[in-house]
Backbone as CSV, one residue per row, in Angstrom:
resi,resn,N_x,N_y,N_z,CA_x,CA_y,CA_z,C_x,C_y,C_z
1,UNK,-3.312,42.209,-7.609,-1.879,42.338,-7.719,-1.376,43.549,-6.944
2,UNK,-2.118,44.600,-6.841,-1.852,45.971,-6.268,-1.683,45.755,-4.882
3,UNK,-2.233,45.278,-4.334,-2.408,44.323,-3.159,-1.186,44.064,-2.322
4,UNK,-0.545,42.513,-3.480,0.229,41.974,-2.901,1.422,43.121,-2.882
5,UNK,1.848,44.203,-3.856,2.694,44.979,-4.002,2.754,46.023,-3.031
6,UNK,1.276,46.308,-2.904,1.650,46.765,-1.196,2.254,46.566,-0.386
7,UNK,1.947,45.276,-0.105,2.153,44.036,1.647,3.475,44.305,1.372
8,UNK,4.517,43.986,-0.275,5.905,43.786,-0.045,6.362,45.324,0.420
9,UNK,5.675,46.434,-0.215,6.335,47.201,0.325,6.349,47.751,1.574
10,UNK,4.958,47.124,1.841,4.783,47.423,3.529,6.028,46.768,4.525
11,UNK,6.376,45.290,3.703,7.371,44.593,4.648,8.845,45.283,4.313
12,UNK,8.814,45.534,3.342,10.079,46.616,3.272,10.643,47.601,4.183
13,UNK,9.310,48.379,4.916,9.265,49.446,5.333,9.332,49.484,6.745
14,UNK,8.702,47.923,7.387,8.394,48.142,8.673,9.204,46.295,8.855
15,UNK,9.555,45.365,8.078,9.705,44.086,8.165,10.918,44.084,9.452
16,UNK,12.035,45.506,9.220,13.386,45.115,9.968,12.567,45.494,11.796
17,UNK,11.616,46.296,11.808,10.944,46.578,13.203,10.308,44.800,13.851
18,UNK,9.431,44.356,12.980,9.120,42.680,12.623,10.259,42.151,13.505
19,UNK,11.133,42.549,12.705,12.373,41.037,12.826,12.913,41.134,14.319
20,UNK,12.978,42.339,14.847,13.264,42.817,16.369,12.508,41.580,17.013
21,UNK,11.441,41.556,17.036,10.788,40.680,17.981,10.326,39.357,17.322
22,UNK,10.457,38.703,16.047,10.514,37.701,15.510,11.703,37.401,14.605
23,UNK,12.580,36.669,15.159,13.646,36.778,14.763,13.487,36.123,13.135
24,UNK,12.678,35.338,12.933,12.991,34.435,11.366,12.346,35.784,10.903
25,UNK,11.690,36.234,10.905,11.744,37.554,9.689,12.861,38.131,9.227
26,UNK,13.593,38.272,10.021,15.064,38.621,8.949,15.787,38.140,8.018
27,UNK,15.797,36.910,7.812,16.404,36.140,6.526,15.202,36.763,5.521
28,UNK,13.855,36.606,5.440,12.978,37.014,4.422,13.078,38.709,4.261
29,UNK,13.225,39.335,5.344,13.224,40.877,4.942,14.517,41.491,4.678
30,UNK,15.760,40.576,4.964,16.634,41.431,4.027,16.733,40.809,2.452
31,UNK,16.489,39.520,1.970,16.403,39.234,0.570,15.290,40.246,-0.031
32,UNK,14.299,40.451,0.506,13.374,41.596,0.037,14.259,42.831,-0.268
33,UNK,14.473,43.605,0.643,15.353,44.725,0.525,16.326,44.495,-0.262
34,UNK,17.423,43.474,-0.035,17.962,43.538,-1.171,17.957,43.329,-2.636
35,UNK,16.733,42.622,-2.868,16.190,43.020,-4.128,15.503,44.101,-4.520
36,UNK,14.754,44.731,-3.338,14.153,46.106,-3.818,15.324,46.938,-4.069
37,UNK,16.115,47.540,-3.018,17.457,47.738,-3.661,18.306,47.434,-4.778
38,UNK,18.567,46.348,-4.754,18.925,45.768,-6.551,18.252,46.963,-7.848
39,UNK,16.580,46.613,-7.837,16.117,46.947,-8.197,16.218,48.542,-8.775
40,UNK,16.283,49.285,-7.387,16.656,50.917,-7.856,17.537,51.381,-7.967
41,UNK,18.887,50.664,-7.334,20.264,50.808,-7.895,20.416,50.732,-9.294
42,UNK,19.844,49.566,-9.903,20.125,49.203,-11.306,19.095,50.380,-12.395
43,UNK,18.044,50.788,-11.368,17.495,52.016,-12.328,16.349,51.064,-13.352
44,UNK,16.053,50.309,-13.048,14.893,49.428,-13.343,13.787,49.281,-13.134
45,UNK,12.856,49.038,-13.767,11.350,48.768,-13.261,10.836,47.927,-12.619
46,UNK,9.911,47.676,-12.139,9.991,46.742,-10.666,9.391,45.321,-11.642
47,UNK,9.900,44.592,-11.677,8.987,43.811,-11.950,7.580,43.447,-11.244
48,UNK,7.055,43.581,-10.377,5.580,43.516,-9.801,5.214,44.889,-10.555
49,UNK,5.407,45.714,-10.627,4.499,47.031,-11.334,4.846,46.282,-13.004
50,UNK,5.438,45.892,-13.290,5.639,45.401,-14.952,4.387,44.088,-14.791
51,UNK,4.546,43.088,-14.129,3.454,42.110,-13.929,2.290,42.782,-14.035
52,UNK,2.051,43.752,-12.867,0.607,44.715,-12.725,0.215,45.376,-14.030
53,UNK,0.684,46.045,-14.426,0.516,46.358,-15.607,-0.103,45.557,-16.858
54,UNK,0.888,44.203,-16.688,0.373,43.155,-17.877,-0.754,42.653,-17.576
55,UNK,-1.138,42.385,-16.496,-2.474,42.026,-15.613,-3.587,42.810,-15.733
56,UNK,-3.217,44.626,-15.934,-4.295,45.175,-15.859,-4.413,45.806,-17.655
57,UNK,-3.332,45.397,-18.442,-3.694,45.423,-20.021,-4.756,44.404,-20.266
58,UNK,-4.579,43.015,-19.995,-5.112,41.645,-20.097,-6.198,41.955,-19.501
59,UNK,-6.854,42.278,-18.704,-7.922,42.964,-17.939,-8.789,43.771,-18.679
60,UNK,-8.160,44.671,-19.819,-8.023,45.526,-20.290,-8.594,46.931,-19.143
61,UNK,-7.781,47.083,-18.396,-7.440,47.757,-17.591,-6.776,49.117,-17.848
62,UNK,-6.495,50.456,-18.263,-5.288,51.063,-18.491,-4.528,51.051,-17.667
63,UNK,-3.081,51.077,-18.433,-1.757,51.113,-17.195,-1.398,52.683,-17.168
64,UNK,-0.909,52.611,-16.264,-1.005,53.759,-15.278,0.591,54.485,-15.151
65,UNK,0.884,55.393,-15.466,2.438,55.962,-15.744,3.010,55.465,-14.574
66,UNK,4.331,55.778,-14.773,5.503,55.631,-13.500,5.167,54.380,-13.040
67,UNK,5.576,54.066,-11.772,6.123,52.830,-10.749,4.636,53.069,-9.953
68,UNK,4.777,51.412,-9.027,2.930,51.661,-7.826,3.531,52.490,-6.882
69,UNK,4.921,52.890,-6.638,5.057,53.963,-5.478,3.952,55.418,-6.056
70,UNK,4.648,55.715,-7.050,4.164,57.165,-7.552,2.732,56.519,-7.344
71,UNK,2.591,55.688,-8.524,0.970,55.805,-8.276,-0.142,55.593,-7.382
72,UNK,0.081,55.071,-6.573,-0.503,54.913,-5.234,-0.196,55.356,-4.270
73,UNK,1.622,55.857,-4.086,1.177,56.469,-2.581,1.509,57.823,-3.111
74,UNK,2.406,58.159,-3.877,2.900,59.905,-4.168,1.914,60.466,-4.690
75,UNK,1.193,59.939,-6.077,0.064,60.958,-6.668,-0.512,61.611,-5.852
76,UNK,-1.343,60.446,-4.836,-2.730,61.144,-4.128,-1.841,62.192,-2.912
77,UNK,-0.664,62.186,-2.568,-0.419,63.343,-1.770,0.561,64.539,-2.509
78,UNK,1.205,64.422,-3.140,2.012,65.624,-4.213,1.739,65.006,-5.776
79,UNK,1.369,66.596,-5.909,0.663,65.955,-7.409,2.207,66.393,-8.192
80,UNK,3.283,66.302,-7.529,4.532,66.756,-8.614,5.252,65.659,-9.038
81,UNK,4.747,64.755,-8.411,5.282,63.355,-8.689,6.697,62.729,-7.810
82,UNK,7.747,62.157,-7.932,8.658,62.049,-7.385,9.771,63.074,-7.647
83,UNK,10.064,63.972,-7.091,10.876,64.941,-7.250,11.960,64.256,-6.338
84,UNK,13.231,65.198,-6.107,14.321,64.749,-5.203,14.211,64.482,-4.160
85,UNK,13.590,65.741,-3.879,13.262,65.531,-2.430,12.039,64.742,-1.652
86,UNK,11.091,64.081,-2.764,10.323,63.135,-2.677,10.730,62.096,-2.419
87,UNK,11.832,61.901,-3.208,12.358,60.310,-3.651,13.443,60.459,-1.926
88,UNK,14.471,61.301,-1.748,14.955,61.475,-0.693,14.056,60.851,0.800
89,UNK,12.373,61.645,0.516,12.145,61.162,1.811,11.272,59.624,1.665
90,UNK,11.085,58.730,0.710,11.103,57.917,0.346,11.922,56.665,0.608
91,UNK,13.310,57.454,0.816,14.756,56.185,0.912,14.372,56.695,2.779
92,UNK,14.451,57.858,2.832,14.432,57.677,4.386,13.415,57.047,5.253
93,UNK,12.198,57.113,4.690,11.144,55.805,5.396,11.470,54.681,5.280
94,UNK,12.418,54.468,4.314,12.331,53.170,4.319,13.617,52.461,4.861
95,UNK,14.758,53.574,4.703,16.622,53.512,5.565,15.649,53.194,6.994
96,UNK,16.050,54.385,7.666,15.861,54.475,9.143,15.107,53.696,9.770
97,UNK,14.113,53.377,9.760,13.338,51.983,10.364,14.445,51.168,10.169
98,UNK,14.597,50.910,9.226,14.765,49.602,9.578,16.576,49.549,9.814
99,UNK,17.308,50.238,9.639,18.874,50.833,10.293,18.372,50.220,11.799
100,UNK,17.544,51.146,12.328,17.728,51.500,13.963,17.068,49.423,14.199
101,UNK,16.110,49.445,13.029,15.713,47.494,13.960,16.889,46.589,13.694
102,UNK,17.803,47.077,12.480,18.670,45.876,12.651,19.884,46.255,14.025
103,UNK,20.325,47.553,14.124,20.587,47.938,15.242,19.972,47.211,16.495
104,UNK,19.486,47.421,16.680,18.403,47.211,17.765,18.855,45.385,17.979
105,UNK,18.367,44.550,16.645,18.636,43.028,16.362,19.906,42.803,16.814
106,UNK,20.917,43.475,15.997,22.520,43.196,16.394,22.970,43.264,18.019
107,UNK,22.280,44.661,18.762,22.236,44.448,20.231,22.045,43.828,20.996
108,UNK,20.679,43.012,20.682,20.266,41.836,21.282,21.086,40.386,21.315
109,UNK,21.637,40.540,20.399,22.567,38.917,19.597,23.190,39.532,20.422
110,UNK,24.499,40.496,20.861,25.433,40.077,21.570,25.510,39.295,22.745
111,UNK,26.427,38.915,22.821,26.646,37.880,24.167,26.244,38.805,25.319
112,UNK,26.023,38.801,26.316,25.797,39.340,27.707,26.559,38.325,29.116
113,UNK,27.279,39.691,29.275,28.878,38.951,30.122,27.736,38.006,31.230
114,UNK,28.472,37.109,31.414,28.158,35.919,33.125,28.089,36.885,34.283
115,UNK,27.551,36.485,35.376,27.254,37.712,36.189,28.292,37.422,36.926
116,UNK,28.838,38.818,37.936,29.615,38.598,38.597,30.950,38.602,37.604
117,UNK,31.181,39.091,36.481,32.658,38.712,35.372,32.207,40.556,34.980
């Protein structure tokens, strides 16, 4: 399960760079985002870390504090957990990519004048 919760957040992170050069990735990577968004707007728990969890009780596994961000990628590099400025550079890995690919996408879609006009 840890796994697949990766891949989504991997496509989160890098999907709008994807969509630059494959265009059908964009219908799938902004419903992603906008549910991951959904998600932390509303101040909620992810459901895949709530699944993971039930998976690794049933397992009898222990579950593991906080969200799979903290626990997999923040623990092992700041042991302070998500602080502001954690969480800050957090939204920005994951804003800016993909800002500048839909940028980038929207450029491409425009029309390009007839030559000679």
């Amino acid at each position: 399960m840890a796994f697949g919760h990766g891949v989504l957040v991997a496509f989160v992170i890098v999907g709008g760079l994807l969509a630059v050069r494959h265009r059908w990735v964009l219908l799938p990577h902004a419903c992603a985002t906008l549910a991951v968004l959904a998600v932390n707007v509303a101040g909620q728990p992810c459901p895949l870390t709530l699944l993971e969890l039930r998976l690794r009780a049933d397992a009898g596994i222990p579950a593991y504090p906080g969200g799979f961000i903290e626990h997999y990628l923040v623990a092992p590099l700041h042991s302070g957990g998500i602080t502001p400025a954690v969480r800050l550079l957090i939204y920005a890995a994951v804003v800016l990519p993909n800002v500048a690919a839909y940028a980038v996408s929207l450029h491409r879609r425009r029309p390009r004048p007839l030559p000679g006009h």
